[in-house]
ModelCIF file with pLDDT and N, C-alpha, C, O atoms, coordinates in Angstrom:
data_MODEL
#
_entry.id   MODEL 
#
_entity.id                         1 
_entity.type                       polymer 
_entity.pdbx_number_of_molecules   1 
#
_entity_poly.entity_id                      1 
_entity_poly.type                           'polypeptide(L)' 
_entity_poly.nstd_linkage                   no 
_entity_poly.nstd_monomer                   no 
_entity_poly.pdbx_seq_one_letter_code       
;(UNK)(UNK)(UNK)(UNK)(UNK)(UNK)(UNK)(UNK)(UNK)(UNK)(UNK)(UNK)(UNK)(UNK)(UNK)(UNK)
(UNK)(UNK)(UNK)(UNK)(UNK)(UNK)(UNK)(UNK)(UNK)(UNK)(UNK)(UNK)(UNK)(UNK)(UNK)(UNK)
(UNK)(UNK)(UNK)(UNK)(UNK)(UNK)(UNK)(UNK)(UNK)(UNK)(UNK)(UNK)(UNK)(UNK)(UNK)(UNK)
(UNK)(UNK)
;
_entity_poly.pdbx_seq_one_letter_code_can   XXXXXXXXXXXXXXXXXXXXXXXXXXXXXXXXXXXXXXXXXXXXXXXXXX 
_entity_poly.pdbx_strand_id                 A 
#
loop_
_entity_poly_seq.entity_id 
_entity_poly_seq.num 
_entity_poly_seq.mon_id 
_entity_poly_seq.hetero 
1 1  UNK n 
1 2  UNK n 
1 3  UNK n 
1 4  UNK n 
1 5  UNK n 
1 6  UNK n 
1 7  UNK n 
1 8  UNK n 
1 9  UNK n 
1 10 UNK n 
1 11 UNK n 
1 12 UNK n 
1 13 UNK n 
1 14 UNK n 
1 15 UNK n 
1 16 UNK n 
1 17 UNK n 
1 18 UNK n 
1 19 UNK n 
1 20 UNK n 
1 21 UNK n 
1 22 UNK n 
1 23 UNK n 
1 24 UNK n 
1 25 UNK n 
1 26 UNK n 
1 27 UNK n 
1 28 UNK n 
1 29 UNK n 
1 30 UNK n 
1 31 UNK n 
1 32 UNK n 
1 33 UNK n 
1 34 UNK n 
1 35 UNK n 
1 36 UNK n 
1 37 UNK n 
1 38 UNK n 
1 39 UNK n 
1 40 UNK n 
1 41 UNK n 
1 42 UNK n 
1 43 UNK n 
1 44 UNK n 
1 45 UNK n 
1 46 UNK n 
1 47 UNK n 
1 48 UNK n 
1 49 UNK n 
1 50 UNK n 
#
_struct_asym.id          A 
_struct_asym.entity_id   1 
#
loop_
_ma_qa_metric.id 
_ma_qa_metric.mode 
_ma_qa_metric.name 
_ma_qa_metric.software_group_id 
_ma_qa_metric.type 
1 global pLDDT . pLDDT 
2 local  pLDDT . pLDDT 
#
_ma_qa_metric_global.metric_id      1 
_ma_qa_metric_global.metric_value   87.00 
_ma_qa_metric_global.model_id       1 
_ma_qa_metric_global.ordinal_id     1 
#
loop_
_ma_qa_metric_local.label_asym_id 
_ma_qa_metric_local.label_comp_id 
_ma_qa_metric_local.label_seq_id 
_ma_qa_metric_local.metric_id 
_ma_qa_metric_local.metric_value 
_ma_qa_metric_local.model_id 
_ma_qa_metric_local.ordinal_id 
A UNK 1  2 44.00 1 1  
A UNK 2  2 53.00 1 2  
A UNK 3  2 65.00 1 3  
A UNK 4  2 86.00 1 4  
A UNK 5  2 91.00 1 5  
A UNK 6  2 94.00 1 6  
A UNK 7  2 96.00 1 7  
A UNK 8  2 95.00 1 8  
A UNK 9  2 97.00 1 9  
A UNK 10 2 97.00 1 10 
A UNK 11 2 97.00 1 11 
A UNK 12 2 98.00 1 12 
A UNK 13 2 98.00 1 13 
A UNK 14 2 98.00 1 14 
A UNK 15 2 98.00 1 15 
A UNK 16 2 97.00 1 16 
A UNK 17 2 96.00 1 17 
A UNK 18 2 95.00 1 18 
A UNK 19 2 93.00 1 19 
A UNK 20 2 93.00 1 20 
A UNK 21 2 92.00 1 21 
A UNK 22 2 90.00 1 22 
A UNK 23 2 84.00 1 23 
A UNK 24 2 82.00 1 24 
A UNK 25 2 85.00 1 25 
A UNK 26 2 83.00 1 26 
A UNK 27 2 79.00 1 27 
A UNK 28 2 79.00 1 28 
A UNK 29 2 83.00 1 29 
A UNK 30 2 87.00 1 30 
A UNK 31 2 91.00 1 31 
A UNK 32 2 94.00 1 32 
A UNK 33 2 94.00 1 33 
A UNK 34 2 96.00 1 34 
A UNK 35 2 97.00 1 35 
A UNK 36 2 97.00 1 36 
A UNK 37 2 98.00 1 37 
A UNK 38 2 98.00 1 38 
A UNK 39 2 97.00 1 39 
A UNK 40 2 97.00 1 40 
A UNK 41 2 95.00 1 41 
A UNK 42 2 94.00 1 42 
A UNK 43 2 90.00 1 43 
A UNK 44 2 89.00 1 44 
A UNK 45 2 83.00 1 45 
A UNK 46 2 79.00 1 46 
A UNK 47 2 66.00 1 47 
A UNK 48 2 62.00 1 48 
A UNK 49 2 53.00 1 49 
A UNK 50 2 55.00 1 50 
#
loop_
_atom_site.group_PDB 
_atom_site.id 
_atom_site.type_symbol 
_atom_site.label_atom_id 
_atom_site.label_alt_id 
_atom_site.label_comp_id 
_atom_site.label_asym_id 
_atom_site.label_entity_id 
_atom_site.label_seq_id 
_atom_site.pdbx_PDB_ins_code 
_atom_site.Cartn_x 
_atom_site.Cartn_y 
_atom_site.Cartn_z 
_atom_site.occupancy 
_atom_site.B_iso_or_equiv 
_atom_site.pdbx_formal_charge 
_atom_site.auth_seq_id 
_atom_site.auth_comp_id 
_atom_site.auth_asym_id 
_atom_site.auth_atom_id 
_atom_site.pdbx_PDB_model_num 
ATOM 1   N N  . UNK A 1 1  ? 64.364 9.606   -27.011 1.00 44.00 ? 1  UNK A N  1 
ATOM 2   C CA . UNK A 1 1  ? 63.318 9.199   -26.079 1.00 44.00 ? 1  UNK A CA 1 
ATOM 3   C C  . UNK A 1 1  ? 62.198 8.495   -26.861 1.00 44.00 ? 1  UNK A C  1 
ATOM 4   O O  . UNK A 1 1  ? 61.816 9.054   -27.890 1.00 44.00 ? 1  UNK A O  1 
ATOM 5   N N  . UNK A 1 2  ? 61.577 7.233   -26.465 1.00 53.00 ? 2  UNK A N  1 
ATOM 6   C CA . UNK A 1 2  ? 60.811 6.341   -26.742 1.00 53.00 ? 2  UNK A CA 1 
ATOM 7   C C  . UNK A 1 2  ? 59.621 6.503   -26.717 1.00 53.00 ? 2  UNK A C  1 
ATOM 8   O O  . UNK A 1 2  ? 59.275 5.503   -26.088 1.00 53.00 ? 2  UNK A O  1 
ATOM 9   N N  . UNK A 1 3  ? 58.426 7.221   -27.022 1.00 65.00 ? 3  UNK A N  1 
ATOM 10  C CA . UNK A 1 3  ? 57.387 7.392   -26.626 1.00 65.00 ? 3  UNK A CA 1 
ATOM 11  C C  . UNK A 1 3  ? 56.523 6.150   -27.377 1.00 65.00 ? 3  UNK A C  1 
ATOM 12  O O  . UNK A 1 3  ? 55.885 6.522   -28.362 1.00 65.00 ? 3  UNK A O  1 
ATOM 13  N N  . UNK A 1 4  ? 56.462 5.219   -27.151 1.00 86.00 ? 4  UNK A N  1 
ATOM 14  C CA . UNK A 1 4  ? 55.831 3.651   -26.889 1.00 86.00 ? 4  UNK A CA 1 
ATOM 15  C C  . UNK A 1 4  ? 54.540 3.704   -25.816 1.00 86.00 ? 4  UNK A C  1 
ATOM 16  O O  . UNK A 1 4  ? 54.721 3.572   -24.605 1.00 86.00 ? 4  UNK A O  1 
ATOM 17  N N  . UNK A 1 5  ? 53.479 3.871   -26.292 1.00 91.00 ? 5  UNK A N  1 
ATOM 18  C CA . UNK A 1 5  ? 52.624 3.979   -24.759 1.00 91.00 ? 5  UNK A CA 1 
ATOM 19  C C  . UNK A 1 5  ? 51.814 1.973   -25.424 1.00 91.00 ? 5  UNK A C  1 
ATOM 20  O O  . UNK A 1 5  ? 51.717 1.294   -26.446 1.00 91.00 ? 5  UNK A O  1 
ATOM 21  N N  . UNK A 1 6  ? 51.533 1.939   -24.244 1.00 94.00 ? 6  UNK A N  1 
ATOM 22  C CA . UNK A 1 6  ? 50.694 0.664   -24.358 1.00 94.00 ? 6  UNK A CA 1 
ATOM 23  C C  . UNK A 1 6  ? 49.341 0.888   -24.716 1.00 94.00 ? 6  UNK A C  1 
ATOM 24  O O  . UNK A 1 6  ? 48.679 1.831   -24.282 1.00 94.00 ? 6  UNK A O  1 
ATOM 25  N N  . UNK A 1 7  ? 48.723 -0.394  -25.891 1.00 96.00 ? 7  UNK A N  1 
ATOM 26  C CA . UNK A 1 7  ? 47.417 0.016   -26.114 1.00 96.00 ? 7  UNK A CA 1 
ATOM 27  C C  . UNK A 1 7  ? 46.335 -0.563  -25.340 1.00 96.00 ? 7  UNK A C  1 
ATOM 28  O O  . UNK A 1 7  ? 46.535 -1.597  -24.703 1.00 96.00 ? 7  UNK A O  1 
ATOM 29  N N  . UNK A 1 8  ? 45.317 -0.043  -25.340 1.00 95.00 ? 8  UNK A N  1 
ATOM 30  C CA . UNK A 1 8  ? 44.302 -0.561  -24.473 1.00 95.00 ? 8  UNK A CA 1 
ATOM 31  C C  . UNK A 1 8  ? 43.272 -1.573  -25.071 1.00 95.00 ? 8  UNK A C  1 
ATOM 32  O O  . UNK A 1 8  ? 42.436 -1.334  -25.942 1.00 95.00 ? 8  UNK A O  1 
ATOM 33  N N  . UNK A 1 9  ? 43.513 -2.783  -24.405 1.00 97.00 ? 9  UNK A N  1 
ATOM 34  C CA . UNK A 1 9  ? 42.291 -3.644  -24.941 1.00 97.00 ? 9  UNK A CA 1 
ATOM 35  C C  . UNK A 1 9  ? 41.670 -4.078  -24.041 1.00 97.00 ? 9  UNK A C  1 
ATOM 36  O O  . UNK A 1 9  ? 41.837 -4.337  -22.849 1.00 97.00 ? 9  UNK A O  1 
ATOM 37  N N  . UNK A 1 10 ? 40.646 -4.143  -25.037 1.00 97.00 ? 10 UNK A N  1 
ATOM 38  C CA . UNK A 1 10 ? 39.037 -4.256  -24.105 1.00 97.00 ? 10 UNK A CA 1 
ATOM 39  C C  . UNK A 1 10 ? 39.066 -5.520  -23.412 1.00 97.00 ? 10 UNK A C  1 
ATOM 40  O O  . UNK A 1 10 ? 39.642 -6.495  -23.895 1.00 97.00 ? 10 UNK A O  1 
ATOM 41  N N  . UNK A 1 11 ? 38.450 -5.550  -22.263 1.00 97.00 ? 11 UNK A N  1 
ATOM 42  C CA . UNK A 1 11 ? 38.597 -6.903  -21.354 1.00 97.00 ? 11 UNK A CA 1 
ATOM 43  C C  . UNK A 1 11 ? 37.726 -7.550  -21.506 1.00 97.00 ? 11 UNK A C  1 
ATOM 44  O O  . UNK A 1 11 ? 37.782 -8.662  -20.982 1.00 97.00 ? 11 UNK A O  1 
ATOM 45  N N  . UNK A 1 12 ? 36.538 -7.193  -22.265 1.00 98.00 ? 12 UNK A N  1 
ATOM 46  C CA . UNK A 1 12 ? 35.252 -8.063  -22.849 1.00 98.00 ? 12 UNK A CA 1 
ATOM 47  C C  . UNK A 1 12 ? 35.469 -8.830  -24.276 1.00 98.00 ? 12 UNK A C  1 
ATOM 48  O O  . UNK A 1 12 ? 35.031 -9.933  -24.603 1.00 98.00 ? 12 UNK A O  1 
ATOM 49  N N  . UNK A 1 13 ? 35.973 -8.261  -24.746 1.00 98.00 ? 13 UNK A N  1 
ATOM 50  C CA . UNK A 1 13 ? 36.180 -8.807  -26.491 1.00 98.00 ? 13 UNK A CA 1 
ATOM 51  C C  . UNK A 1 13 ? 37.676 -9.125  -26.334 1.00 98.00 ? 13 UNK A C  1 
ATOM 52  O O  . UNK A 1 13 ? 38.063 -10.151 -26.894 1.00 98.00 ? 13 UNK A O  1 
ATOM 53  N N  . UNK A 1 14 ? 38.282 -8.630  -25.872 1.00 98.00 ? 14 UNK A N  1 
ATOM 54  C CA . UNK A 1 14 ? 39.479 -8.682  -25.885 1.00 98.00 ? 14 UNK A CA 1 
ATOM 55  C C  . UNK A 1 14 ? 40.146 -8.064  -27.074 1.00 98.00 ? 14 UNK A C  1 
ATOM 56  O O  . UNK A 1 14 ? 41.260 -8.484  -27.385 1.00 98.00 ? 14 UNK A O  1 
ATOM 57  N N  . UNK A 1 15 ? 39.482 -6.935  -27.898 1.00 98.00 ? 15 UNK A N  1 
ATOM 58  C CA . UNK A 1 15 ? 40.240 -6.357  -29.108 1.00 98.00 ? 15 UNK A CA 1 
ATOM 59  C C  . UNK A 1 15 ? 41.113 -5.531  -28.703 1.00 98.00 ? 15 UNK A C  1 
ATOM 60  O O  . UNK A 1 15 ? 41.240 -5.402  -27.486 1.00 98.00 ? 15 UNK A O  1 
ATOM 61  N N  . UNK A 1 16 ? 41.927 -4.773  -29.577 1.00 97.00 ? 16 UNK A N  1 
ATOM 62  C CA . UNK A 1 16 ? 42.542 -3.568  -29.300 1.00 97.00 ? 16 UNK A CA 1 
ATOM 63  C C  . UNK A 1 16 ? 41.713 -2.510  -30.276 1.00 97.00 ? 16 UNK A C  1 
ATOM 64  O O  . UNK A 1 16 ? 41.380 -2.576  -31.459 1.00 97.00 ? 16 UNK A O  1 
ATOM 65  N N  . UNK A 1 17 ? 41.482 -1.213  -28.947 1.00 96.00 ? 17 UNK A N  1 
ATOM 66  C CA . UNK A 1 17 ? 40.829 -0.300  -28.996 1.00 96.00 ? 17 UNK A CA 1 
ATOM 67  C C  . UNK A 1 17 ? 41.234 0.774   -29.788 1.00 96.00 ? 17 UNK A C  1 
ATOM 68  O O  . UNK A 1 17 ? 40.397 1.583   -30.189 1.00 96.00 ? 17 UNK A O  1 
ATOM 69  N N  . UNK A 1 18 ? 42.276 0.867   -30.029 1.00 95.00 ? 18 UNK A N  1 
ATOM 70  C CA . UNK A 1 18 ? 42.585 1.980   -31.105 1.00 95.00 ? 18 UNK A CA 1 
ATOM 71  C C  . UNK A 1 18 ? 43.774 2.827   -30.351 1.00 95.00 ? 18 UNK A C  1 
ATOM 72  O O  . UNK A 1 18 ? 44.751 3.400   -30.834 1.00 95.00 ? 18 UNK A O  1 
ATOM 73  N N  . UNK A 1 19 ? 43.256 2.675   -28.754 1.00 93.00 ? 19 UNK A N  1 
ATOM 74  C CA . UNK A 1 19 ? 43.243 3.974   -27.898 1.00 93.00 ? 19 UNK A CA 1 
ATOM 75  C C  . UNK A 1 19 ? 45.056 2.912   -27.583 1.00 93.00 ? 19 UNK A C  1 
ATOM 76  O O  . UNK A 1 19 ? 45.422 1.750   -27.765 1.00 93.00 ? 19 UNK A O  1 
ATOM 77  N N  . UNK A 1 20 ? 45.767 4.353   -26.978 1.00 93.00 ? 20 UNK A N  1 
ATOM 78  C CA . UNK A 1 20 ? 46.840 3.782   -25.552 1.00 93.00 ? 20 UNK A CA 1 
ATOM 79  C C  . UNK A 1 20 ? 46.317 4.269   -24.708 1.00 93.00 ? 20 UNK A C  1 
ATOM 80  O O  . UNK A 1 20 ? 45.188 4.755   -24.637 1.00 93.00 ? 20 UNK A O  1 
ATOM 81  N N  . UNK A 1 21 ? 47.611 4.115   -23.537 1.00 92.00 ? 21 UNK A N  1 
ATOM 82  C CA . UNK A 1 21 ? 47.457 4.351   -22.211 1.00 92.00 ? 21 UNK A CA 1 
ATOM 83  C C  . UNK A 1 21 ? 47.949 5.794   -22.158 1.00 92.00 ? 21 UNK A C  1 
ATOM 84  O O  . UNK A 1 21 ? 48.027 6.287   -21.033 1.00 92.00 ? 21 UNK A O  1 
ATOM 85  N N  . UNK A 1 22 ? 48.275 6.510   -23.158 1.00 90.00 ? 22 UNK A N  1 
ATOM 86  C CA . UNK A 1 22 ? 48.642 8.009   -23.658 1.00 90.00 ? 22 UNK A CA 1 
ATOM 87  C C  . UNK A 1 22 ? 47.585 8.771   -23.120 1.00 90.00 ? 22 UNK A C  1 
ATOM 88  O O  . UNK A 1 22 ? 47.557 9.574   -22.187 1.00 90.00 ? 22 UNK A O  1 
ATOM 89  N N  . UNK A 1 23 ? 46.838 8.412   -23.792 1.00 84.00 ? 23 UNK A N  1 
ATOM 90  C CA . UNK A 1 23 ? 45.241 9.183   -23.622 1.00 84.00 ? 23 UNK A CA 1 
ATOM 91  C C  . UNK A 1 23 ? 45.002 9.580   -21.990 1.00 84.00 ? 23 UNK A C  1 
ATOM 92  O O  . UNK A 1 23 ? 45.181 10.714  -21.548 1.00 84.00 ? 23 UNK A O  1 
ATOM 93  N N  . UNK A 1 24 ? 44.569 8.431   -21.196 1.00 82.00 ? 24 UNK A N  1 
ATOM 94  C CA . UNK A 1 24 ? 45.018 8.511   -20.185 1.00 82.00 ? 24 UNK A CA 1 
ATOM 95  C C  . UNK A 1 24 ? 45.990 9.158   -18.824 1.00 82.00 ? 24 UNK A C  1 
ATOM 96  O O  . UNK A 1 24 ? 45.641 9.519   -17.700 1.00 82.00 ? 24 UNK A O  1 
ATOM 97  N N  . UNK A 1 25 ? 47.329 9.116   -19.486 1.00 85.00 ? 25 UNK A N  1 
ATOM 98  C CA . UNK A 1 25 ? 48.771 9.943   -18.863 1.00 85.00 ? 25 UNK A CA 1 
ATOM 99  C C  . UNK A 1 25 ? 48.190 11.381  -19.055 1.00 85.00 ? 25 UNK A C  1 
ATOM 100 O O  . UNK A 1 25 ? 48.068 12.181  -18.128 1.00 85.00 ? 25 UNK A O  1 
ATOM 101 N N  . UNK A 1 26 ? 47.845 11.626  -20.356 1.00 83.00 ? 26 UNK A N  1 
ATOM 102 C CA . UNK A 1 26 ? 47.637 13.177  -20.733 1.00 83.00 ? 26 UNK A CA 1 
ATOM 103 C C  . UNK A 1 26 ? 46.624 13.897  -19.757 1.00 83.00 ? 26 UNK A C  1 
ATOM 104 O O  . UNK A 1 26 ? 46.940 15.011  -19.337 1.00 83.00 ? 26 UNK A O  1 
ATOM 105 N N  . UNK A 1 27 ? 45.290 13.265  -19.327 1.00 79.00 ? 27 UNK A N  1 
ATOM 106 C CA . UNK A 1 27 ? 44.680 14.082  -18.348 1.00 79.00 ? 27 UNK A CA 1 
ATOM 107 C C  . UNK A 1 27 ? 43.531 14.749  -19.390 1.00 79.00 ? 27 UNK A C  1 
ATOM 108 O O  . UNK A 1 27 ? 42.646 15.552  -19.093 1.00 79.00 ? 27 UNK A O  1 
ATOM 109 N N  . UNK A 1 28 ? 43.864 14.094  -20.842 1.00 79.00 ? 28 UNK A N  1 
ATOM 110 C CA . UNK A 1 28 ? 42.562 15.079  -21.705 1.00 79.00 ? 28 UNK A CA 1 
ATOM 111 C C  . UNK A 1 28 ? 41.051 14.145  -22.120 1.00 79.00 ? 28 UNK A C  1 
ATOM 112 O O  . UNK A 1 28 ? 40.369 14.171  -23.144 1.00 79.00 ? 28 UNK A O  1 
ATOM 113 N N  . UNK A 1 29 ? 40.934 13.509  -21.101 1.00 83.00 ? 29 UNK A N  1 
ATOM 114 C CA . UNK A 1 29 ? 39.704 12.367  -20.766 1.00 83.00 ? 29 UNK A CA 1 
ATOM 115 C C  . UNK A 1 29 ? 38.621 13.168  -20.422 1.00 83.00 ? 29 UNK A C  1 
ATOM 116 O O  . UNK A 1 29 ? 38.443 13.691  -19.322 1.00 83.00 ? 29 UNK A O  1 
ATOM 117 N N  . UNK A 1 30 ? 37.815 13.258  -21.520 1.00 87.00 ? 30 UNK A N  1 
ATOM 118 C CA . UNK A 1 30 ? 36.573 13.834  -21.317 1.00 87.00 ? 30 UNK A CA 1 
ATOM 119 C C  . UNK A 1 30 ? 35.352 13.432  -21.098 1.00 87.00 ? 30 UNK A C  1 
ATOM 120 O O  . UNK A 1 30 ? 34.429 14.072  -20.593 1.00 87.00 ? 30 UNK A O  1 
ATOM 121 N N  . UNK A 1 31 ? 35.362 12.338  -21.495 1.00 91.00 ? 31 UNK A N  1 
ATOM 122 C CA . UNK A 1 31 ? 34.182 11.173  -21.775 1.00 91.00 ? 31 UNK A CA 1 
ATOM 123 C C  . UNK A 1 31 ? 34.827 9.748   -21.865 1.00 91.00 ? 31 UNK A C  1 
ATOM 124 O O  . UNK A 1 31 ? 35.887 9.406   -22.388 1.00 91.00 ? 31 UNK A O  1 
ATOM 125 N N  . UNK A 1 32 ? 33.895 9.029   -21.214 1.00 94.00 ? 32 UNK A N  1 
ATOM 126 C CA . UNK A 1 32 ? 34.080 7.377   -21.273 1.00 94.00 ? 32 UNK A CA 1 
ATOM 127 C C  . UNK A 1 32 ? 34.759 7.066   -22.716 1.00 94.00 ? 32 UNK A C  1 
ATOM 128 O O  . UNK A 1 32 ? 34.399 7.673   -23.724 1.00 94.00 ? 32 UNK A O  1 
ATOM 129 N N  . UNK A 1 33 ? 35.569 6.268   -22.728 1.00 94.00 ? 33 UNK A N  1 
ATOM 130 C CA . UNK A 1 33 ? 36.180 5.241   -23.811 1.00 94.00 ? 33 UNK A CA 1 
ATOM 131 C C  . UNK A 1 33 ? 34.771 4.241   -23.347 1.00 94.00 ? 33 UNK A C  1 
ATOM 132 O O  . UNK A 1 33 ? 34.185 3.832   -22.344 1.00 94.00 ? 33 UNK A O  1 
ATOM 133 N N  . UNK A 1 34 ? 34.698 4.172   -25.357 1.00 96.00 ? 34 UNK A N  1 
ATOM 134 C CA . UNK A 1 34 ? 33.941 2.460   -25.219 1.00 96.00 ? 34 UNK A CA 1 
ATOM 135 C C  . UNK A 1 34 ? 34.815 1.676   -26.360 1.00 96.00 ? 34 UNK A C  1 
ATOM 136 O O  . UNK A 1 34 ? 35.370 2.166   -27.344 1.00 96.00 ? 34 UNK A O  1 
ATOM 137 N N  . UNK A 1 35 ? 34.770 0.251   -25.917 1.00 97.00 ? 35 UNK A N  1 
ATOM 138 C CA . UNK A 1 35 ? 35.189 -0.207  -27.137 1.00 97.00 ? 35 UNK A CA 1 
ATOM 139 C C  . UNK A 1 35 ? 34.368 -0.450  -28.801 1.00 97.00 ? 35 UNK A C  1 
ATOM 140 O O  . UNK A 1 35 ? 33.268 -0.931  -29.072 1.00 97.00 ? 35 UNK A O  1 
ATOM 141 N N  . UNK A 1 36 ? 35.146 -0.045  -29.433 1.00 97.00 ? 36 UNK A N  1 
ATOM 142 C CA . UNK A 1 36 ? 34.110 0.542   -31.456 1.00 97.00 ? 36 UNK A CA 1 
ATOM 143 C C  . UNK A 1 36 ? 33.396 -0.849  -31.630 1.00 97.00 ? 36 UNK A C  1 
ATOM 144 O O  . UNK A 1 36 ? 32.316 -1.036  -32.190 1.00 97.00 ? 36 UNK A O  1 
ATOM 145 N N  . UNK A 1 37 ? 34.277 -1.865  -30.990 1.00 98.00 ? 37 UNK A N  1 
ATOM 146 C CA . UNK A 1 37 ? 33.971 -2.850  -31.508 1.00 98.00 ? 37 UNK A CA 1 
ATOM 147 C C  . UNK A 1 37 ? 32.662 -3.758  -30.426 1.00 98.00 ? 37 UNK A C  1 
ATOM 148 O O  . UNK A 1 37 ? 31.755 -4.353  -31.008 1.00 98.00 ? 37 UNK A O  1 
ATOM 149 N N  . UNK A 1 38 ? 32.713 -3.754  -29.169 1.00 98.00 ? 38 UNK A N  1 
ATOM 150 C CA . UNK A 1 38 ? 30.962 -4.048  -28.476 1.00 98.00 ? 38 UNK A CA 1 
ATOM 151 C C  . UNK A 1 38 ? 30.976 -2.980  -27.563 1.00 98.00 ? 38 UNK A C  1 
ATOM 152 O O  . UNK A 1 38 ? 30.259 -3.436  -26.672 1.00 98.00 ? 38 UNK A O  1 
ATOM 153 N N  . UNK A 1 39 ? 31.305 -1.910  -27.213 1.00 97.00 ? 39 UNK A N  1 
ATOM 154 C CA . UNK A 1 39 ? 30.671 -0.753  -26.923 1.00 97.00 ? 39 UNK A CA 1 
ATOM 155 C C  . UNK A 1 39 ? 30.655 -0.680  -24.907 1.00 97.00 ? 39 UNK A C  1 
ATOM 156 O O  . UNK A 1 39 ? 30.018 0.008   -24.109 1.00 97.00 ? 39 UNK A O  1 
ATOM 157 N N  . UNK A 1 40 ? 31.771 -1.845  -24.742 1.00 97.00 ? 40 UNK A N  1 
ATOM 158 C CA . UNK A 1 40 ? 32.091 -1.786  -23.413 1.00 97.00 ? 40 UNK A CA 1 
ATOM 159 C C  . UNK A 1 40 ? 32.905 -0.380  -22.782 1.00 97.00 ? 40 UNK A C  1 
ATOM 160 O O  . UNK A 1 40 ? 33.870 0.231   -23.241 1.00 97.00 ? 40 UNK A O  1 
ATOM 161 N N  . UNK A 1 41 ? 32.168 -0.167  -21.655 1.00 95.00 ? 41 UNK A N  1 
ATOM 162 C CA . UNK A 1 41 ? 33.265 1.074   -21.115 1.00 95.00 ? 41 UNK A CA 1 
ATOM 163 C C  . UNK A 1 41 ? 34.502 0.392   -20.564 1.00 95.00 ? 41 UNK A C  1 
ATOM 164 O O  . UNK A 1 41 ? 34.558 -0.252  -19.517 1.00 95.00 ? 41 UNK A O  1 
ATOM 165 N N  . UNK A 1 42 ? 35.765 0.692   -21.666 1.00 94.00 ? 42 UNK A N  1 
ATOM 166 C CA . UNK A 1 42 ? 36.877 0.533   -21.044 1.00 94.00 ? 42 UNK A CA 1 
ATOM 167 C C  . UNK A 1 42 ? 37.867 1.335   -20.274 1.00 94.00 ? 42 UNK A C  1 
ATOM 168 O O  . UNK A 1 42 ? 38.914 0.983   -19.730 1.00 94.00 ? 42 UNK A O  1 
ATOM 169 N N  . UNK A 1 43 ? 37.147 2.777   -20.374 1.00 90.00 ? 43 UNK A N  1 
ATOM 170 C CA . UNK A 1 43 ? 37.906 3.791   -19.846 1.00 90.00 ? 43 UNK A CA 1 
ATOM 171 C C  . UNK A 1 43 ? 37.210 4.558   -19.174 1.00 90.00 ? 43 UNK A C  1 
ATOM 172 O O  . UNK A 1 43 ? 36.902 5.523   -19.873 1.00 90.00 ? 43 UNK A O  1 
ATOM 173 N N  . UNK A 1 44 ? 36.632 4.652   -17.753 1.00 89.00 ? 44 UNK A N  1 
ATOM 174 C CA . UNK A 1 44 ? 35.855 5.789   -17.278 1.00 89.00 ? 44 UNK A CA 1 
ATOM 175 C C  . UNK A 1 44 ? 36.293 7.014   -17.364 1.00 89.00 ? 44 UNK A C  1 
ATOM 176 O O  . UNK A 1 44 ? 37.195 7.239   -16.557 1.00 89.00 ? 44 UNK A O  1 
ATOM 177 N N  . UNK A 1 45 ? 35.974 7.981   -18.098 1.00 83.00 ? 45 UNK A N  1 
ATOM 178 C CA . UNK A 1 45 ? 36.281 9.134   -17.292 1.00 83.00 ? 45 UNK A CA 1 
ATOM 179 C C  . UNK A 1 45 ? 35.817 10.119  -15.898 1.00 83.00 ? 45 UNK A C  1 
ATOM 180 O O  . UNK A 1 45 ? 35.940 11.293  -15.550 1.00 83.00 ? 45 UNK A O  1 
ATOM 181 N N  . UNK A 1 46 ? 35.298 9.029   -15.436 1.00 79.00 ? 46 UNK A N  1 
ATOM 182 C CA . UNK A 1 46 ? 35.045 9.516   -13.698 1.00 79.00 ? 46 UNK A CA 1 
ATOM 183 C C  . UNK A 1 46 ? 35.804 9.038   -12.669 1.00 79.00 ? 46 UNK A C  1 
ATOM 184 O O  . UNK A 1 46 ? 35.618 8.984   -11.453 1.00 79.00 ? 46 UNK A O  1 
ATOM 185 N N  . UNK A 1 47 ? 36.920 8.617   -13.567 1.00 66.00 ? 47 UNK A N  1 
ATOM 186 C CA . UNK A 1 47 ? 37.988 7.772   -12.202 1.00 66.00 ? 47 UNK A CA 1 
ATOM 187 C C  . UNK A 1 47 ? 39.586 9.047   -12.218 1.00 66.00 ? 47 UNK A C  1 
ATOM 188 O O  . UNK A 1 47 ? 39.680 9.453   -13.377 1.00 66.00 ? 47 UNK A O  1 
ATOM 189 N N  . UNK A 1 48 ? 40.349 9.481   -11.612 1.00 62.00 ? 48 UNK A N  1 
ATOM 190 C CA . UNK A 1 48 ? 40.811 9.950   -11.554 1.00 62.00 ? 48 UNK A CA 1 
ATOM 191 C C  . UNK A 1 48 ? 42.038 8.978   -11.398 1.00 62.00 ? 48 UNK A C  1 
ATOM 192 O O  . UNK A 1 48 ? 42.237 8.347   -10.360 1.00 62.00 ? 48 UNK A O  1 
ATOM 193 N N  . UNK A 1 49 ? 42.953 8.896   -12.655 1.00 53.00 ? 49 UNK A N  1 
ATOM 194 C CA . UNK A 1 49 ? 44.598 7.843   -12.538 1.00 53.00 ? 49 UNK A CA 1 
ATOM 195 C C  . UNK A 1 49 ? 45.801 9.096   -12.414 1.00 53.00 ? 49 UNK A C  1 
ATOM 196 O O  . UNK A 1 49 ? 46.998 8.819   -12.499 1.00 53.00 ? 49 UNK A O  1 
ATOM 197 N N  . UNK A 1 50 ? 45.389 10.262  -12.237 1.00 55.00 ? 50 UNK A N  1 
ATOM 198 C CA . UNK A 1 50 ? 46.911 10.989  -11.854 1.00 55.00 ? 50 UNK A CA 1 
ATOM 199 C C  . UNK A 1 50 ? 46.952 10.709  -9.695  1.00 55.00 ? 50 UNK A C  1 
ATOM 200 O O  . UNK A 1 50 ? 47.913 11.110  -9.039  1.00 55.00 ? 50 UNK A O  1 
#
């Protein structure tokens, strides 16, 4: 089994964040993702994706 998750890049800079879409699936989102690199929220953690 393949565990390949996709990474997340920022839609402002367009970098890649470090982060996947793992983080996410898992449900252990505690706090906003920003991107390291200009500090955009790319990940709310007030949105609920399950």
């Amino acid at each position: 089994m393949d565990n390949e998750y996709e990474p997340i890049i920022c839609y402002k800079c367009k970098r890649d964040t470090g982060y996947t879409e793992e983080i996410i699936l898992s449900g252990e989102l505690k706090e906003d993702l920003k991107c390291p690199y200009c500090g955009t929220v790319v990940v709310s953690a007030e949105i609920d994706y399950c």
